[in-house]
C-alpha positions in Angstrom: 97.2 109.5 110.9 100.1 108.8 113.2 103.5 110.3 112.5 105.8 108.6 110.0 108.5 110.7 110.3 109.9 108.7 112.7 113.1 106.0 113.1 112.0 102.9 111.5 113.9 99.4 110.8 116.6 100.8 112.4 117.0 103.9 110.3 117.9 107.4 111.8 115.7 109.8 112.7 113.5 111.1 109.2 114.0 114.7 107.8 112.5 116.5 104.2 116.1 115.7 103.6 117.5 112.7 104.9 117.2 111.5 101.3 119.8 113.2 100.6 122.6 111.1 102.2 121.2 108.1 99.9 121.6 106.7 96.4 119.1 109.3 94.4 118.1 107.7 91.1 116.5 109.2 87.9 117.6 112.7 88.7 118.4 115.1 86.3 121.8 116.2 85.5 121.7 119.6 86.3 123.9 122.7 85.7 126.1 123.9 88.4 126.0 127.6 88.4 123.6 127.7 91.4 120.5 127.9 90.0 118.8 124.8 91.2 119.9 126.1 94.7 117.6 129.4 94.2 115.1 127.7 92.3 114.1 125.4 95.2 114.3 128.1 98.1 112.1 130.0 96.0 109.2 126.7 96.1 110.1 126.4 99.7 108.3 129.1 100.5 105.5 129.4 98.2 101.7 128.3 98.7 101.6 124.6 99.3 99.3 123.1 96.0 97.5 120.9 98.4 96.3 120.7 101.9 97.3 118.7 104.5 93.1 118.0 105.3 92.6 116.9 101.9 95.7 114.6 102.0 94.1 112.6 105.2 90.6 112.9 103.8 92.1 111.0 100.8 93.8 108.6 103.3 90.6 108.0 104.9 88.8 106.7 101.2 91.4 104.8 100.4 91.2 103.0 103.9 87.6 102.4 102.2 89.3 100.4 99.2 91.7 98.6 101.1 88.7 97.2 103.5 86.8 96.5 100.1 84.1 99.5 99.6 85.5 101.2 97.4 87.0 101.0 93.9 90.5 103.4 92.7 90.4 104.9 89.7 93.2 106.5 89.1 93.7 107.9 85.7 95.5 110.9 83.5 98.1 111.9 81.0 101.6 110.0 80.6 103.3 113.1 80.6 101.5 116.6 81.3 102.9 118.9 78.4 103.9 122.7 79.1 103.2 123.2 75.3 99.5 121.7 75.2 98.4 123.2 78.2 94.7 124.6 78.1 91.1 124.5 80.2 89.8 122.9 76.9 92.6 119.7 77.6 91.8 119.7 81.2 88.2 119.6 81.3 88.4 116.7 78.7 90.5 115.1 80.4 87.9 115.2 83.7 85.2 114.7 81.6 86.5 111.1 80.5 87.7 110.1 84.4 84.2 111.2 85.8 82.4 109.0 82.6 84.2 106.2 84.0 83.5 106.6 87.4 80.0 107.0 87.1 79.9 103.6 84.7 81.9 102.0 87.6 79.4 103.2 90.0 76.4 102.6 88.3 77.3 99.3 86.6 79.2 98.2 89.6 77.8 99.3 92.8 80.7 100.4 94.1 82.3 104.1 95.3 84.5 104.9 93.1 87.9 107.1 94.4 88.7 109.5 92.2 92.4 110.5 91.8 93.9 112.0 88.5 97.8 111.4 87.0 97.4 115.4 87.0 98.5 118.7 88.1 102.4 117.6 88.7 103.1 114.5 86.3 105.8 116.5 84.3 108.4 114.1 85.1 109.5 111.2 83.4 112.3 108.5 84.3 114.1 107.0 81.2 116.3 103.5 80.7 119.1 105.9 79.3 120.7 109.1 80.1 121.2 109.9 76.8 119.3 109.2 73.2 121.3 108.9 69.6 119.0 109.6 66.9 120.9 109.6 63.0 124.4 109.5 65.2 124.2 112.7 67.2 124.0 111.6 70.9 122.0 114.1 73.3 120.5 113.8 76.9 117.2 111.7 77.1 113.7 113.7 77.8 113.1 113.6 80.8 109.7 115.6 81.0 108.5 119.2 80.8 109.6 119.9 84.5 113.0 119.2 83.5 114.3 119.5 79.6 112.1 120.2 76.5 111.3 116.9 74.1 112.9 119.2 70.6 116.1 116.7 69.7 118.6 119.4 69.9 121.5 120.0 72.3 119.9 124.0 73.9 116.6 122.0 74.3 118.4 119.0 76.2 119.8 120.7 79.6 118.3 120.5 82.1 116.7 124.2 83.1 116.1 124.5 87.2 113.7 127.0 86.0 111.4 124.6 84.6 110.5 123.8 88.4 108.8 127.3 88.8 107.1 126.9 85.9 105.8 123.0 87.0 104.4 124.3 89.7 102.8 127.1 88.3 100.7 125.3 86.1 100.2 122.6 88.8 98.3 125.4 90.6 96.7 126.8 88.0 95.1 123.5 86.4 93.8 123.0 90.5 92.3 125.8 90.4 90.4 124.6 87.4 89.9 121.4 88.9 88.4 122.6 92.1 86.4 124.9 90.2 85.2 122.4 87.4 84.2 119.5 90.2 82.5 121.7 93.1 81.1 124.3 90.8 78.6 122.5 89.0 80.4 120.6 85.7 80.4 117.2 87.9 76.9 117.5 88.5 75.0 114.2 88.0 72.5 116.0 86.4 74.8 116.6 83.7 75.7 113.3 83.1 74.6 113.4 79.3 76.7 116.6 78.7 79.7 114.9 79.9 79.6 112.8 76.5 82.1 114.0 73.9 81.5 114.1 70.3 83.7 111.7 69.1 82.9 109.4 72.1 79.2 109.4 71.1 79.3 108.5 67.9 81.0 105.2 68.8 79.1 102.2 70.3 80.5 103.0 74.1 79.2 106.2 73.8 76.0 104.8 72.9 76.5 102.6 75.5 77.1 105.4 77.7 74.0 107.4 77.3 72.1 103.9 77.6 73.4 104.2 82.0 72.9 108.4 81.7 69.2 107.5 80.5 68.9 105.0 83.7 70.4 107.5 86.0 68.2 109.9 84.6 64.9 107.7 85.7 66.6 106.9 89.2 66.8 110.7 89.5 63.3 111.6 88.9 62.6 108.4 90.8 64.0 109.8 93.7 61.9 113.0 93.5 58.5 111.0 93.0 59.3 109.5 96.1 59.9 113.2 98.0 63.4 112.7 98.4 65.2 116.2 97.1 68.6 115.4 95.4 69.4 118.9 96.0 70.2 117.6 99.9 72.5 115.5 98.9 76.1 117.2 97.8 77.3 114.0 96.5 74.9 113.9 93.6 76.5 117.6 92.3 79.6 117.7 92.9 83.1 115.1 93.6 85.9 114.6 95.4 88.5 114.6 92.8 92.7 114.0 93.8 95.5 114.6 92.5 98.4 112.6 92.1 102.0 112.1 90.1 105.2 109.9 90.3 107.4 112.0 92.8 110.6 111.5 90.8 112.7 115.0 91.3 113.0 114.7 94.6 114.2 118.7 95.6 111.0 119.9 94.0 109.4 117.5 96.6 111.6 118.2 99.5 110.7 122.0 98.5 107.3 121.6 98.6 107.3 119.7 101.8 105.2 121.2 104.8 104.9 120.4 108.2 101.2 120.3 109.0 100.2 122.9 112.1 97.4 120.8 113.1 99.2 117.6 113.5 103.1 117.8 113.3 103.4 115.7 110.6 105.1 116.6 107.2 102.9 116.5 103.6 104.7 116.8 100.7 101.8 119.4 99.6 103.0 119.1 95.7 99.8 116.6 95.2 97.7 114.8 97.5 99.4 111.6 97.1 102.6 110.2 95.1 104.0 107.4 94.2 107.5 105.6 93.8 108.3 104.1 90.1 109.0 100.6 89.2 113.0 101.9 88.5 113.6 103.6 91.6 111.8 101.4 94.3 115.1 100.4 96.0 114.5 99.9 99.2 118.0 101.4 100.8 118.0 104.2 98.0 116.4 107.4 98.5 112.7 107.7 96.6 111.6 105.4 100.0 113.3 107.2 102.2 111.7 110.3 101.4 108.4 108.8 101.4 108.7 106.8 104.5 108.4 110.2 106.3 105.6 112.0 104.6 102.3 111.6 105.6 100.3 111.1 102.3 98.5 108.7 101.2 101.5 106.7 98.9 102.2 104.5 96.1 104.5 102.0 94.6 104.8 100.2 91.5 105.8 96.7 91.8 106.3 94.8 88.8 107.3 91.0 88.1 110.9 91.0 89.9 109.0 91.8 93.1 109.6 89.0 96.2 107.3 88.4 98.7 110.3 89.2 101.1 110.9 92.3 99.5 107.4 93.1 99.5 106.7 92.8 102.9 109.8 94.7 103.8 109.0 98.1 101.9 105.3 97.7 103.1 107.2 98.1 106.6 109.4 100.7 105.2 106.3 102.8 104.4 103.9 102.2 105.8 104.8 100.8 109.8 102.1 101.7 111.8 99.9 99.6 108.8 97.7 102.1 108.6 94.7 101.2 106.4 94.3 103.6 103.4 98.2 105.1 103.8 100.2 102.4 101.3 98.9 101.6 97.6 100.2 99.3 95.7 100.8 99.7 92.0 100.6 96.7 89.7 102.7 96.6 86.1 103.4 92.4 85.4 102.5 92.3 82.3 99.6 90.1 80.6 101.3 87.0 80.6 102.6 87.5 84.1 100.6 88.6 86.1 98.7 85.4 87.3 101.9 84.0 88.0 103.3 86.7 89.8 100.5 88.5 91.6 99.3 85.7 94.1 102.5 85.1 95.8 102.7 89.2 96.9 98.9 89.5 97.8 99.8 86.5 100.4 102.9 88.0 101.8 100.5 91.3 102.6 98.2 90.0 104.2 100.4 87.1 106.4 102.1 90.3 107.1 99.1 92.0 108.3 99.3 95.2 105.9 96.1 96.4 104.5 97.7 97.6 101.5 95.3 98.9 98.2 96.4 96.8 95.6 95.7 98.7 91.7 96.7 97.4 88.3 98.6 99.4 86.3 97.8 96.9 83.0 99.5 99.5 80.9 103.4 99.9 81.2 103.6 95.8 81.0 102.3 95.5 78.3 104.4 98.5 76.0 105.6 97.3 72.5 107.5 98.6 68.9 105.3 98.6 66.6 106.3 97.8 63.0 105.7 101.4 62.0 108.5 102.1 64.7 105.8 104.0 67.2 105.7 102.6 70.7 102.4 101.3 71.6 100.0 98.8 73.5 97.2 96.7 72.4 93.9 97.3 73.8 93.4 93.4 74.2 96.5 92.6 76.7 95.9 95.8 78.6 92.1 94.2 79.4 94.1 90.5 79.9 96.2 92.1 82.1 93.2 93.8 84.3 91.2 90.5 84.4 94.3 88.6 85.2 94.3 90.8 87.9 90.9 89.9 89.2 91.6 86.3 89.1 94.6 86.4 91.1 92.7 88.5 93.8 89.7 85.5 93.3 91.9 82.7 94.1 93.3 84.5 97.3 90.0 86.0 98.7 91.5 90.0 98.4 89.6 92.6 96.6 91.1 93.9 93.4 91.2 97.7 95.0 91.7 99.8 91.3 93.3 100.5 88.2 95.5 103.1 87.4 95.3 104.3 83.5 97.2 106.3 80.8 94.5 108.3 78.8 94.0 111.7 77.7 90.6 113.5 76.4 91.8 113.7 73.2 90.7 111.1 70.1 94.1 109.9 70.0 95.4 107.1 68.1 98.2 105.8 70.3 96.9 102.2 71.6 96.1 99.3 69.0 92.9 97.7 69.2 89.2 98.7 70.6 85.9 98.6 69.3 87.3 101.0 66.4 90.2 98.3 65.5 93.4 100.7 65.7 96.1 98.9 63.5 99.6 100.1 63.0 98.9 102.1 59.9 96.8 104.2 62.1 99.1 104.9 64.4 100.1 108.2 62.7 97.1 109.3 62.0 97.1 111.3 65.7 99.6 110.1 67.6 100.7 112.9 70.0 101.7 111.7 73.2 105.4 112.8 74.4 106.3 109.8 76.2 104.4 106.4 76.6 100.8 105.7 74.4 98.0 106.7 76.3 93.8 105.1 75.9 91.6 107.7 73.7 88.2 108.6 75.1 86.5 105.7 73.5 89.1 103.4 75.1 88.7 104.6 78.4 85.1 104.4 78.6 85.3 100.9 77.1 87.5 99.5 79.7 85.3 101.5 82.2 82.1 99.0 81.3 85.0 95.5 81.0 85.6 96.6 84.6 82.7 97.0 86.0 81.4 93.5 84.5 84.8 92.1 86.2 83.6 93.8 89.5 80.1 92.2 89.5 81.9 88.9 88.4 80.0 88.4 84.8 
């Protein structure tokens, strides 16, 4: 991939930390006594969490969705927790990403690209600095990486420390990652095993084991024929990614590297990141420090988006328009996203840029429920996703992914589904830290609506 860290629209020269000299937004407040400065040269010289190769061999599947080959799924945790941290979580949490893909595949036809909201999504942005709960005002949560979510004052400051400890489990749930999809548990053969309990009792888990039965046959298929699955890797084991909003940018700029190979800088934190809907700006420094690295990136781009301002943070990041290096995030909102969508996808292409375009059909859509809990309905996050495949029919572009909240656990956090969440239920296991994430029945549920949206049914 050519260099990015270059000059561009008349900007000086790119460093790790030109970002520095701009407008940094969403950052945490934190203490003065030095710490944060030792904390981050410490990261700067520990093991990158991700390879340069891997970043580029990502860049080169996503090239695959932006010409229309491919599908994204991109998929994980709202906020990864310190506290809940366990192989148990993460293997669930796998275990319903790769049920999806292989119902996206199957059903579908299509690759899909796996990349997980994993391994470094311990950061949080917030509309406040500060929360008041019963009168007593205290800093907001920002995420594990930064403060702790207990409501007292101790728990609130920000802790430099906290980056260590981010990165430490960002390695260590790699490790399991690495070792979960190329040793064996991502195995096609296992396709039935990959079913959880609570998942098969419902009618998408029935559903489910409906397409493992038929990839079953297709296997044994294959061997009446003489062909030996064992020859072909794809069949036991998956290219899985990782990814997270890059939102505290000195834990980026620490983790940083400039690849030997090429000369070009990674931020080796995850294999590709991507640039919230609240800190997009295009002069403020979240772009600038992505404009230089050479991941594969991402935006989110919700309703307030202009074509003109589209087009000119496509050219921001992604100059050379380099298929597969610039993905762009969806969030409009049910009701907005017919509207708003079209307009965008024509001022890429008249621009030339063969951007990935994903629908995040989650943080539009977020409500108050009556019981007081934050949540979304299962019903406009599926309007939202086929709004989003009607826009990209009426303009002839291929609806390249969706990028998902969910978590392994049988949650009760989103209204709605085959199992009718209401508000009462909301309480019953609601135990996200943040923002309401899909349970495992959810997730394979909208797994199937996609893949009927993707044959056109």
């Amino acid at each position: 991939m050519p260099s990015t860290a270059t000059s561009s629209a008349g900007r000086p020269a790119w460093t790790p930390d030109s970002w520095r000299s701009r407008n940094a937004l969403q950052q945490p407040n934190w203490p003065s006594d030095g710490t944060l400065e030792s904390v981050l040269k410490h990261l700067s010289t520990v093991p990158p969490l991700v390879f340069a190769g891997e970043a580029r061999a990502l860049t080169a599947d996503l090239a695959r969705v932006s010409q229309g080959e491919a599908f994204l799924l991109q998929a994980g945790d709202c906020a990864e927790s310190f506290d809940a941290f366990s192989a148990d979580s993460i293997r669930e949490r796998l275990r319903v990403i790769l049920q999806m893909a292989v119902v996206l595949t199957y059903s579908a036809g299509v690759p899909a690209v796996k990349v997980g909201r994993i391994a470094g999504q311990f950061a949080k942005p917030r509309s406040s600095d500060t929360e008041t709960v019963d009168g007593v005002e205290l800093p907001s949560f920002r995420g594990h990486m930064v403060n702790d979510i207990d409501f007292d004052a101790e728990a609130r400051v920000p802790d430099p420390r906290r980056l260590v400890q981010a990165y430490n489990q960002a390695a260590s749930t790699l490790n399991l990652l690495r070792a979960f999809t190329k040793g064996g548990f991502a195995d096609l053969t296992r396709v039935h095993q990959w079913n959880q309990e609570f998942v098969s009792a419902s009618p998408q888990g029935r559903r489910y084991e409906r397409l493992a039965d038929e990839i079953d046959r297709a296997m044994r298929f294959m061997g009446a024929c003489g062909i030996d699955p064992d020859s072909a890797p794809g069949i036991h084991e998956v290219d899985f990614y990782t990814s997270h909003e890059a939102l505290v940018l000195g834990y980026e700029e620490a983790l940083t590297r400039q690849d030997s190979l090429t000369g070009d800088w990674y931020d080796c934190s995850a294999h590709m990141v991507w640039i919230g809907e609240r800190t997009r700006g295009l002069e403020d420094a979240h772009v600038e420090f992505f404009r230089g690295i050479a991941n594969p990136v991402g935006c989110k781009v919700g309703p307030s988006m202009t074509p003109a301002e589209l087009v000119d943070l496509c050219d921001l990041l992604n100059p050379g328009r380099v298929p597969g290096r610039l993905t762009l995030i969806t969030r409009m909102g049910a009701e907005a996203i017919e509207e708003k969508l079209p307009p965008l996808l024509r001022a890429a292409r008249a621009a030339g840029h063969p951007v990935v375009w994903t629908c995040d059909p989650m943080h539009g859509n977020t409500f108050t429920a009556p019981s007081g809990r934050k949540t979304r309905h299962f019903d406009a996050i599926l309007a939202e996703i086929a709004g989003f495949f009607a826009a990209h029919r009426s303009e002839g572009t291929w609806p390249g992914g969706v990028h998902v909240e969910l978590t392994g656990d049988d949650v009760t956090e989103c209204l709605g589904g085959a199992e009718d969440i209401l508000d009462g239920d909301l309480g019953l296991r609601y135990e996200t830290m943040c923002d309401p994430r899909l349970n495992g029945r959810q997730s394979v549920d909208l797994a199937f609506r996609v893949a009927e949206l993707l044959r056109g049914d």
